[in-house]
Every structure is written in structure tokens, then in C-alpha cells.
N, C-alpha and C positions, 0 to 999 in steps of 0.2 A: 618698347621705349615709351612713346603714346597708343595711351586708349582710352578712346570715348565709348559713352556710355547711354543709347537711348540720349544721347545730346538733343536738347532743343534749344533755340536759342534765336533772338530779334532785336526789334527796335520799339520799345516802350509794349505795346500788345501785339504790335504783328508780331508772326515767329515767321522769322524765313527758314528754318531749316527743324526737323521733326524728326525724334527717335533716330539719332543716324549711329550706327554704328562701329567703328575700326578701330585696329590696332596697326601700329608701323612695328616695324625692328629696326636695329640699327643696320646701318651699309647697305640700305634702299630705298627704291624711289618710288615712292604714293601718288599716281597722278588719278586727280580729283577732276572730274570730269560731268559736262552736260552744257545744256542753251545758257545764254545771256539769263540771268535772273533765277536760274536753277538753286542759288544758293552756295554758291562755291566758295564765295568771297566773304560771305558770314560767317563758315566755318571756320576760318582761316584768323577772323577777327576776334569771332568768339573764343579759340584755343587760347588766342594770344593774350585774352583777356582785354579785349577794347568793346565788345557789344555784351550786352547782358544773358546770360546761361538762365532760362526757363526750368531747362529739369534736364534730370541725366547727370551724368559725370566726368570728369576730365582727369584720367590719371597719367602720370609723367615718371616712370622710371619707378614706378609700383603705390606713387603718393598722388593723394586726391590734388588738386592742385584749384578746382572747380572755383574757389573762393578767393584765391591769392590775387592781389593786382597786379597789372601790367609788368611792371618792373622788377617783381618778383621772380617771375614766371623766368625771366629774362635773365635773371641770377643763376636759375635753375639750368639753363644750357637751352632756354627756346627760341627763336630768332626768327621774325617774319621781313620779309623784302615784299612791302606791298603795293597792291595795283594803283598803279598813278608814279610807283615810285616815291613820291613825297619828300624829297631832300629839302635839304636848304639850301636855296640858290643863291642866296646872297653871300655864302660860306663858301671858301675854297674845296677843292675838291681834298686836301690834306686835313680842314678841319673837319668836313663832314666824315672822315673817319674818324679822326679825334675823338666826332660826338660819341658814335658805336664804340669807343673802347674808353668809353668813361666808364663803365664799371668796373673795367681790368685793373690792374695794378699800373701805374705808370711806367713800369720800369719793361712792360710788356707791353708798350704800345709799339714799338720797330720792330720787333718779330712778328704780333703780328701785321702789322702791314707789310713788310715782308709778305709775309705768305699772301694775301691780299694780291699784291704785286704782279706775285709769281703765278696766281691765276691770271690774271686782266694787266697786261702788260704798259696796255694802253694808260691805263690809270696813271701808271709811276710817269707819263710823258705830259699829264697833262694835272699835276698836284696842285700849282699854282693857281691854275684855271678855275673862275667860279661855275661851281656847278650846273647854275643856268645858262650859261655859256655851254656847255655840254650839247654832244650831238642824243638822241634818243638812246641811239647804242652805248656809247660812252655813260650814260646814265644810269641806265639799266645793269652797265656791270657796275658802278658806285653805289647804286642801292641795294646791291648783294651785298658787295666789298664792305660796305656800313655794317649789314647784318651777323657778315662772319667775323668782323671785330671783337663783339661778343665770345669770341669763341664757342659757337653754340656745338650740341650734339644733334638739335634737330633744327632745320631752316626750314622754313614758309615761306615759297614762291609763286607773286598772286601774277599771273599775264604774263608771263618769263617771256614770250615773243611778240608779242601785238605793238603792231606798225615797224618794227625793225628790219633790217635788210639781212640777208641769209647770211650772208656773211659773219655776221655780229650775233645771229640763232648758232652760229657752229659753235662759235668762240663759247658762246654761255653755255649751251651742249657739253663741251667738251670742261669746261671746270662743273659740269655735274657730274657728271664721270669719274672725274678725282677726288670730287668729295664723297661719291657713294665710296670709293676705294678706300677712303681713309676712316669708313665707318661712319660716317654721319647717315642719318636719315634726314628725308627730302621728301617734302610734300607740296606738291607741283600743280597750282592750277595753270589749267593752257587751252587758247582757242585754236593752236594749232593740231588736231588730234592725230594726226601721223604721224607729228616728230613727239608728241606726248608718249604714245604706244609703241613707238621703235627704244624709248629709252627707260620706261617703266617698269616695274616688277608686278605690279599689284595697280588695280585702276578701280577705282569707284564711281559710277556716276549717279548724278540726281537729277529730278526732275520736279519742280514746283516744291523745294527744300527736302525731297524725299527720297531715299535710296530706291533707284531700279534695277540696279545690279551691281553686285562685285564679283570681281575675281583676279586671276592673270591677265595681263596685258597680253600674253596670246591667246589668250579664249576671247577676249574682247578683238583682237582684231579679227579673229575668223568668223564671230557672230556677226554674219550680214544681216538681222532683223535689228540685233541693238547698232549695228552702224548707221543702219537707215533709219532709224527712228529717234536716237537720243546723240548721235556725235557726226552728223551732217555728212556721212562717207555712205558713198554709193557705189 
């Protein structure tokens, strides 16, 4: 479904990320993986088309896509939930789905929120509520909930746990689950790397914007030199 190509890609001449590699398929979970600054969150902005593509390629369901803007891309079925979240807080949490299904047909915006819903239950209890108003948890599944408005085939998830309570990591846990079931592909950055690696198919990491390794998510957990050295497990 995506495949990058020898991707590099930065901010004006720095490149944070160098030659990287992959491909997804659909009905699985890509967790992208490495330290603070590794580059995780570049790749994620460059697919999306928000940072600028140095060289390499970006193809999406067999089409270069490397050139197309943001919005484009996002016609095409790609959908990012990024780190910070970044809603609009002054918008209810009803219209900030709103915004995510501004591309759809209108006549398709109750289904999906609906299914929206029927992932993050909590949402339908708190529509009225502005967004900034939101607890972190609560947030964090809105700024999915926005994403898969879209209706995407592949979603980009930057921090999917950082600072939230376990409780509200199950809940999000568990609508990844459903969406790997229903065929979507899922590209997962996360500073948590054991609930990353219990739910992954395929894990990549970097280091200084450069691939150190791929593989399965169980060859990465049993590699105790790449635990101790690039995903902080001892």
C-alpha cells in the first residue's frame, strides 16, 4: 500500500531522515521506532506531505505520490493523527470531526462518525464539549477520530501514548486492533516500545534519521543488543 523509497527528507537543508526504506500492506501495523530525535516524526510529516522530500520516493497503492500536496494525498486514503494532537480547541469536539469529514460527501458524515463512536465511545458523551476542554485521553482519541473521518486506508499515528493513563493506552490499543481487522494499515510512532512490540507486525527503527534495523516485531523483541542499544529495554 506505501512505499518509500531511499526517502530523505528535512527542514530547509537539514535532512532529518536519510535513504529510508519500507513498504506497509494493508491489515498491519508499522511501528517506527527509535530515541527522541531519531527522526520518527519527519517521516510521518514528510509521507503526509507537510515537510519537504530531498530525494527518494513516496508511492501509495503503486502511484508516486512524492509531489502531490497535503490535501491530495489525503483524498487518496492517507490520514495522519499527529504528535501534539493539534485540534482545534476552540471547536467542539462534533465540529472537529466535522473538519476530518470535510472531504467526504456530506451525506456521509453520520456513518462516519458513527463508526468513529463505536471506536471511542467516550467521544459520543462528550460532542458538545470543546476540545480544549478535553482530558489528554479524550484527545487523543479525537485526534484519531478526526483522522479516520477521512476514511483513510492508511492512518499515521505520531505518540499514540505519551503522558496518558493505561487505561486510555488499552482503549486506543484496542481500536488498533479493529482497524488492523478491517484492513487498514497503521504506522505507529511510540515511546512506549512494549506496548509498540506486543502490537506490531513489522517495526523499523532509526537512529540520527537513519535505518538500524527492520524486521518483525518478534525478532526485535528477542534482539537484546537492539533493545539495549536503540529502544531503551534491558
Amino acid at each position: 500500500m506505501l512505499e518509500l523509497k531511499n526517502l530523505t527528507c528535512g527542514y530547509g537543508t537539514f535532512e532529518a531522515v536519510h535513504d529510508l526504506s519500507l513498504a506497509l500492506q494493508p491489515g498491519t501495523i508499522t511501528a517506527l521506532l527509535g530515541a527522541n530525535g531519531a527522526g520518527k516524526s519527519s517521516t510521518l510529516m514528510c509521507i503526509a506531505g507537510h515537510i519537504q522530500l530531498h530525494g527518494g520516493s513516496i508511492m501509495f497503492e503503486g502511484r508516486d505520490i512524492s509531489t502531490l500536496p497535503a490535501h491530495d494525498r489525503v483524498r487518496l486514503g492517507l490520514a495522519i493523527s499527529p504528535e501534539g494532537r493539534r485540534l482545534f480547541k476552540d471547536l467542539s469536539v462534533e465540529d472537529n470531526l466535522r473538519v476530518g469529514g470535510l472531504i467526504r460527501p456530506r451525506s456521509d458524515y453520520a456513518h462516519d462518525r458513527e463508526q468513529v463512536l463505536s471506536l471511542f465511545p467516550r467521544l459520543g458523551e462528550r460532542l458538545d464539549s470543546l476540545a480544549g476542554n478535553l482530558s489528554g485521553g479524550e484527545q487523543q482519541m479525537l485526534a484519531i477520530g478526526r483522522a479516520l473521518m477521512t476514511r483513510p486506508k492508511l492512518i499515521m499515528i505520531d505518540e499514540l501514548s505519551l503522558g496518558l493513563m493505561p487505561k486510555v493506552i488499552d482503549l486506543c490499543y484496542q481500536a488498533l486492533h479493529k482497524l488492523r481487522e478491517d484492513g487498514m494499515a497503521i504506522l505507529l510512532v511510540e515511546q512506549n516500545t512494549d506496548r509498540a512490540l506486543s502490537v506490531a507486525d513489522q517495526v523499523c527503527v532509526l537512529e540520527s534519521g537513519r535505518t538500524v534495523w527492520q524486521g518483525s516485531a518478534q525478532e526485535a523483541a528477542r534482539d537484546p543488543d537492539l533493545a539495549s542499544a536503540y529502544l531503551g529495554l534491558h
